[in-house]
N, C-alpha and C positions, 0 to 999 in steps of 0.2 A: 504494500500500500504506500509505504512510506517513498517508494522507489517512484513509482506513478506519479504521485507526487510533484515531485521532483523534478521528472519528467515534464509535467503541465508548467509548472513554475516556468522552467528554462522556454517552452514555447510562448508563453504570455509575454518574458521578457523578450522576448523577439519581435512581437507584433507591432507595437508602436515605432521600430527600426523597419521592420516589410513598412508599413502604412505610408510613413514617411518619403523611404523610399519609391512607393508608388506613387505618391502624391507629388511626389519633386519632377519626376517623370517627364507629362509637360503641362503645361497651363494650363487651366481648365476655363470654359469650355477647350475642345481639341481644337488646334489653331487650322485657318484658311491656309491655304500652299498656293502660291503665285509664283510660278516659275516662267522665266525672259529669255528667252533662249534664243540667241543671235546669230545672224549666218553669214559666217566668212569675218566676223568681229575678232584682229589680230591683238597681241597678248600684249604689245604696246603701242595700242591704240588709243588705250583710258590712261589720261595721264594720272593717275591713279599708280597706276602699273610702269610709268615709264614719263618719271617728272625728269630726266635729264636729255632723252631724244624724243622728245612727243609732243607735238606742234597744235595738235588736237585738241580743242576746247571739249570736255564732256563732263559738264558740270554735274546733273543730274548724275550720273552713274557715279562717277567723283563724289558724291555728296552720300550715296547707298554706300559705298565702303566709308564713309566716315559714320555712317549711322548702325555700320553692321563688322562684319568678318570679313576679310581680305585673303583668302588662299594662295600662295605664293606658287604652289607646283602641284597645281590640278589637271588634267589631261583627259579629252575626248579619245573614245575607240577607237577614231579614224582623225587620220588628216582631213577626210571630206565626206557628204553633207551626209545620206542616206547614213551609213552604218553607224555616225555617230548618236543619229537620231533614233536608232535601233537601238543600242546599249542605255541612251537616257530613260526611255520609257520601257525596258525592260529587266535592266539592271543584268544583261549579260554580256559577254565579248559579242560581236556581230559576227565576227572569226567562227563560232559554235553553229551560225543560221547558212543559209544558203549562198551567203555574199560573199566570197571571199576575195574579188578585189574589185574595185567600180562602185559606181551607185545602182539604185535602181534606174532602169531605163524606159524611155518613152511607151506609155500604153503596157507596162509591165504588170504582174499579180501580185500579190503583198507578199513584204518580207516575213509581215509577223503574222505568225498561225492562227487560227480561230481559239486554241486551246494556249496559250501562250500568256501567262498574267501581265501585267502593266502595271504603272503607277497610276492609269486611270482605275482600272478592274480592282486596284489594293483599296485607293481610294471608294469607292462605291461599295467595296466589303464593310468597310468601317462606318458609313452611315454619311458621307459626301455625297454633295452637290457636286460632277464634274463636267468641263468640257476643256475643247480645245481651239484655240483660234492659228490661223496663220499657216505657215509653208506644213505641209504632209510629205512630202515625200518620199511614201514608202508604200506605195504599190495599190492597187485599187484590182478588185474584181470589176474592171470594164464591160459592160454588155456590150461588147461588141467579139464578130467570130473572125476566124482566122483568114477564111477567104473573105470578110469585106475589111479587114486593116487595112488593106495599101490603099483603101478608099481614106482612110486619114490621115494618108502621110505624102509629104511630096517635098521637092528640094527649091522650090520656087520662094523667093522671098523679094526681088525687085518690083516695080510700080509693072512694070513692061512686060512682065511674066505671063504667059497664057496661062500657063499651070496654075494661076491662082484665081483664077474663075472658074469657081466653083460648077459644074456640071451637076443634071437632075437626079443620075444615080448618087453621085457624093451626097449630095443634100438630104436625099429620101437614107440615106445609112445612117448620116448623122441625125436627123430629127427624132429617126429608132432611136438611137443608142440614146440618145441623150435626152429621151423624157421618159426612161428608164431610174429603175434606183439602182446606184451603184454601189456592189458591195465590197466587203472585205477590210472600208475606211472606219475611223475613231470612232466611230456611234458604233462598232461591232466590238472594238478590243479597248472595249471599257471607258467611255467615253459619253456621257449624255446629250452632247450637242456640239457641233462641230461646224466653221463657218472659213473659207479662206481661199487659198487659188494652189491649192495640192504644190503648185511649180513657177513662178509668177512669167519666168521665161521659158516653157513650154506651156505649148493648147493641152486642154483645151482652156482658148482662154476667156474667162468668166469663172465669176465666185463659183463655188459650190457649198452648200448650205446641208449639213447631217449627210445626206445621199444623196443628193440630186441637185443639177448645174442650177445657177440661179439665170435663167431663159437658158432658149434651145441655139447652144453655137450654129449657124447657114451658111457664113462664108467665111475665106481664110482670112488672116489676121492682115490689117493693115500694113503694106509695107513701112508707115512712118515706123511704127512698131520697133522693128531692126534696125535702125537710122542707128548709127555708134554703136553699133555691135550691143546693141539693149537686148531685146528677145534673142533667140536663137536656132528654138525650132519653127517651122512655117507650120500652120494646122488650123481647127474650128478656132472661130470666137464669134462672140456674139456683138451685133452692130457698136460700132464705136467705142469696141474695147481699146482702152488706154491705160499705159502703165504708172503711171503721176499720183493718180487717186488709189493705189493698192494698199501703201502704209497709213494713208490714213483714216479711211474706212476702216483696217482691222484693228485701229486704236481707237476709235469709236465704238466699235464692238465690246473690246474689252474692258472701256468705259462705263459704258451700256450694264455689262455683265456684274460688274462689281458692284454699282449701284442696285442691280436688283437685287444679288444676291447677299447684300450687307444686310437687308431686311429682312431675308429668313432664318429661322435659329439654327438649322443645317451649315455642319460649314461644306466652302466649298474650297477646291480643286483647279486650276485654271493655267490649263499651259497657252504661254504666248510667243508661240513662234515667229518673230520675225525674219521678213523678210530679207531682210536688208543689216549690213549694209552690202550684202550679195549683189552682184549685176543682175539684171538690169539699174543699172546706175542713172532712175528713173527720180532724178533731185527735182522737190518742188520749189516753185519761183521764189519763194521767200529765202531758201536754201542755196541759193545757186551761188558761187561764188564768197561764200559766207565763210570759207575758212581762210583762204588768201593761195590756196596749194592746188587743189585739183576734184572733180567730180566727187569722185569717194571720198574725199574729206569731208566733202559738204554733204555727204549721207551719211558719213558717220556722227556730224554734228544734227542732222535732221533725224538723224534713232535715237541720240540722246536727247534731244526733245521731248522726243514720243514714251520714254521712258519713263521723261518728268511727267511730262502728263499722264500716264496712268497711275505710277507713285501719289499725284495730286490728289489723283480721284479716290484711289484705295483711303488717303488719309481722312482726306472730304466725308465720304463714304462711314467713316468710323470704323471700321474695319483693321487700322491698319496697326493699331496697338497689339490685334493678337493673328497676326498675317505673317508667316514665314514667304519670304522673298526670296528666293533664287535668281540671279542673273549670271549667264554662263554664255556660250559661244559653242558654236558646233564642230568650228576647226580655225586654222592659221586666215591669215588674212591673203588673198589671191594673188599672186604676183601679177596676174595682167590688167589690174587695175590701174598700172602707171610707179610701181614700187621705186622703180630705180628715180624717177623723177622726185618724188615724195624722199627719198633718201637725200636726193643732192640736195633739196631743199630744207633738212635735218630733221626731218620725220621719218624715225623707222617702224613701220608698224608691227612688226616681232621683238622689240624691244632690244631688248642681249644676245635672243638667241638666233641662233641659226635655221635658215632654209623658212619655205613657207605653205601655203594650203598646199596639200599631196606630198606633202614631204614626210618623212619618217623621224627626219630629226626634229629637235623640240618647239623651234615655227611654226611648224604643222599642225600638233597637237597638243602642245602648251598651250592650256586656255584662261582668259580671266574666268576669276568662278569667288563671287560676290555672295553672300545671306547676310539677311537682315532678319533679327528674331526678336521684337522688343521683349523685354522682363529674362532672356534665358543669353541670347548672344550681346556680348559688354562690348559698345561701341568702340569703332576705330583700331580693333583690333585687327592684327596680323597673324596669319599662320603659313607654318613651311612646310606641315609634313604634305605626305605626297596622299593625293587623294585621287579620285576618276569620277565622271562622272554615271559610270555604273554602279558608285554608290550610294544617289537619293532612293533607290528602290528599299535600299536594307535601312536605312535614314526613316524615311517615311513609316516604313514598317514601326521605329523604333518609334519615334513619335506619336503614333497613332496607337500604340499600346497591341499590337499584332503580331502575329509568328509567321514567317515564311515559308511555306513548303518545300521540298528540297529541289523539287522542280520549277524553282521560279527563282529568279535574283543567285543565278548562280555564281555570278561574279563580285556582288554588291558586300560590302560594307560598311556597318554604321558610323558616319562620320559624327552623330550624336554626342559622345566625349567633347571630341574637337571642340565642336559648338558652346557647351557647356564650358568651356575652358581651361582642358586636358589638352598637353601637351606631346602624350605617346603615340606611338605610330597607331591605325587603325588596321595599315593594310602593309607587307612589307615587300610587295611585289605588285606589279602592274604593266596590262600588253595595249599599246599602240598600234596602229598599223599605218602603212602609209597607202596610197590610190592602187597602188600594183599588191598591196595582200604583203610586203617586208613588212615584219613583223618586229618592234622593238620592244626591249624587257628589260622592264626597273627593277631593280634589286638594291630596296636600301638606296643611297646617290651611285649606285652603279646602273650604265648602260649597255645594253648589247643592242646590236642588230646586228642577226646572222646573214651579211650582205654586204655588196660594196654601194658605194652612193648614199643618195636620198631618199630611192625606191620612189621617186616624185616625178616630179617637173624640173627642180633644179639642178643644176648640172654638178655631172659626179666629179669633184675634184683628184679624188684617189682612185680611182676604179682596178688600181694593181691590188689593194688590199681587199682582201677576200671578206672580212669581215670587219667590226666596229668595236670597240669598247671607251667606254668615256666614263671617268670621276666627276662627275655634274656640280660634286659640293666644289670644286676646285676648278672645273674648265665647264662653265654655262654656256660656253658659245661651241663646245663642241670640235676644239680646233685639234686636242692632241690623242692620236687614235692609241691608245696604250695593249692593244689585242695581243701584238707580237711580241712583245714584255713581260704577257701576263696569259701566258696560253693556260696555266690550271683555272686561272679565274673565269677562260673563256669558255673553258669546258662545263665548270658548275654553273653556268648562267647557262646553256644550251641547254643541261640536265635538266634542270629547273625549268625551260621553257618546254622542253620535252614534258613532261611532267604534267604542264597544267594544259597542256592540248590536249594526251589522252585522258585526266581527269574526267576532261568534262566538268568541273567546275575550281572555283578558287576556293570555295568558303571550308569544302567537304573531303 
């Protein structure tokens, strides 16, 4: 008896240490998630990130790191756009799905499976309002069949083009397909409502709204369209599509969305993929000219706008006291947006590092990666350890007081410590990829890539050397390849990357 006892005693005095500790957890109610997710936004872009070469006004963003967490050595799955988009909303390598180098492409079927959890689908388990605004790009179950494709596609994009008068069979394909619901997008993989242009420079072009184009695309896209290499592929759109009004209609949207959803006791869920500052380098007149450097400067300064104003709204809103913010980027900033001009003129937008979008080196996939979490993350704070963004999946989970399945968030973990203001690693390895599928592996401030070059667009400086290894805490820019000095070291990092390919996951 006396034993039992005892026994009770010792679990009582536990209880108010468990309560505590669940109750520290996180705020109560469970906070809103407002994730910014930017495309082709370089890692010294925000002068935030790169106050000694960064020419770039971005006040608003600049003001979310002083109001929140600053991650120093955060990293998208990819250099580019599709697979990094894949590991954010799924919390795995995109290396594990069917991608293995590219993006998705024109009129393609979805990356992510029917059966495949999300941070939408996590969110919606726990009692979220979610949706999604903005670029998709990851595949669509298109009504349309195999022999009428080539009826949507053609190489014409001049005023002069015959090919771009539309004929009665193309027209009668297209009004099929496209007053059809399209499956396979957000509103299926966990998502309650979904509003944006899937690609803004590929057709077809016009919003699409949950499943279905908002009007029926009839003719091809306007050659002004193409004018400075803006759109890219020729295809549907509907009368008097133009690319000007894209960003900020969908900052409207998400305006719109906050404001409703601050008035319901649900919280919600809200990723905002933009656009920009991606090509079509579609700057509005207010913006034109506004940096003193070049086109993409002034869309990087017209997203951080766009940024303030929905930050505005969420405050306005009331919302924003218990609102986790994420702003992040999907990969390196593009080199054919003008880089080398943008450098003479002393803006570098990879900051320190080396190489840029499709690159394997840390240009590529070095990303800003920004939270704001009033009452839990202490302003103006900085952090170094190495994070990814496959792990808001295991984050969210942690937040939302949830367990993961062992088939979902295989790669994800909780950056939650971090946040809270822990200091140790979360995660002590991490896989990149560059556009061609090279594969690079963090280890601790050790790099590999088992490959010569950039695995990109940038040109290979060393192409004799078969392989890569960099000290990152001591050479950020990548410059001194220590492989052939350190062949045991090269082998345990091959081990190790060996390892987590046939895994099949990191966590397990």
């Amino acid at each position: 008896m006396r034993k039992h006892f005892t026994i009770l005693l010792a679990i009582a005095s536990l209880l108010p240490l468990s309560q505590s500790l669940a109750s520290a957890r996180i705020p109560q109610p469970s906070p809103n998630v407002l994730i910014i997710y930017a495309d082709d936004l370089g890692y010294g872009d925000l002068g935030c990130y790169n106050p000694e070469s960064g020419k770039i006004p971005t006040p608003h963003m600049d003001r979310l790191a002083a109001e929140g967490m600053r991650f120093t050595d955060a990293h998208a799955s990819s250099a580019v756009c599709t697979p990094s988009r894949y590991t954010l909303l799924t919390g795995q390598y995109h290396w594990r799905s069917r991608l293995q180098d590219g993006i998705i492409g024109l009129w393609e079927e979805p990356l992510i499976t029917p059966d495949r959890l999300t941070i939408g689908g996590l969110a919606q388990q726990n009692g979220y309002q979610t949706a999604f605004i903005g670029k998709w790009h990851l595949g669509w179950d298109w009504p349309i069949s195999q022999e009428e494709l080539p009826l949507f596609k053609t190489k014409g994009r001049g005023r002069d083009n015959a090919d771009l008068n539309a004929n009665a069979t193309q027209k009668s394909a297209w009004s099929k397909a496209f007053s059809q619901p399209i499956g396979g997008g957000p509103i299926e993989l966990g998502f309650d409502s979904y509003f944006g242009t899937d690609v803004p420079n590929w057709p077809p072009y016009c919003f699409i709204e949950d499943d279905r184009t908002v009007g029926i695309p009839s003719e091809y896209g306007d050659p002004v369209l193409f004018e400075r290499h803006m759109a890219n592929k020729q295809g549907p759109a509907v009368e008097g599509w133009r690319l000007e009004p894209i960003l900020p209609t969908l900052k409207d949207r998400v305006v719109d969305y906050i404001d409703q959803r601050a008035k319901s006791p649900e919280p919600f869920l809200l990723v905002f993929s933009l656009t920009s500052p991606h090509t079509p380098l579609s700057v509005n007149d207010e913006w034109k000219g506004a940096s003193g450097l070049n086109p993409y400067a002034d869309f990087v300064m017209e997203t951080d706008a766009v940024v303030g104003q929905v930050l505005d709204a969420l405050e306005k809103s009331g919302a924003a006291k218990n609102t986790l913010v994420l702003l992040s980027s999907d990969n390196g900033c593009a080199p054919y947006i003008g880089v080398n001009d943008l450098e003479s003129m002393g803006h570098f937008p990879s900051g320190p590092l080396r190489g840029y979008k499709s690159d394997v080196w840390e240009g590529g996939h070095r990303v800003p990666f920004i939270v704001r979490w009033p009452s839990v993350v202490e302003p103006g704070t900085v952090n170094d350890q190495l994070v990814h963004q496959a792990d808001l999946m295991a984050t969210l989970a942690d937040v939302m007081g949830a367990k993961l399945p062992s088939n979902a968030g295989e790669d994800s973990f909780s950056i939650l410590p971090l946040l809270k203001g822990s200091n140790e690693p979360v995660r002590m390895h991490a896989v990149s990829a560059s556009i061609r599928g090279v594969p690079s592996l963090r280890h601790g401030s050790w790099k590999y890539i088992p490959a010569p070059g950039s695995g990109g667009w940038s040109d290979d400086e060393n192409p004799t050397q078969a392989v890569q290894l960099y000290n990152l805490a001591e050479d950020i820019d990548e410059s001194k390849n220590l492989a052939a000095d350190q062949p045991e070291r090269v082998a345990q990092m091959q081990a190790v990357l060996d390892d987590l390919i046939a895994r099949g996951s990191s966590r397990f």
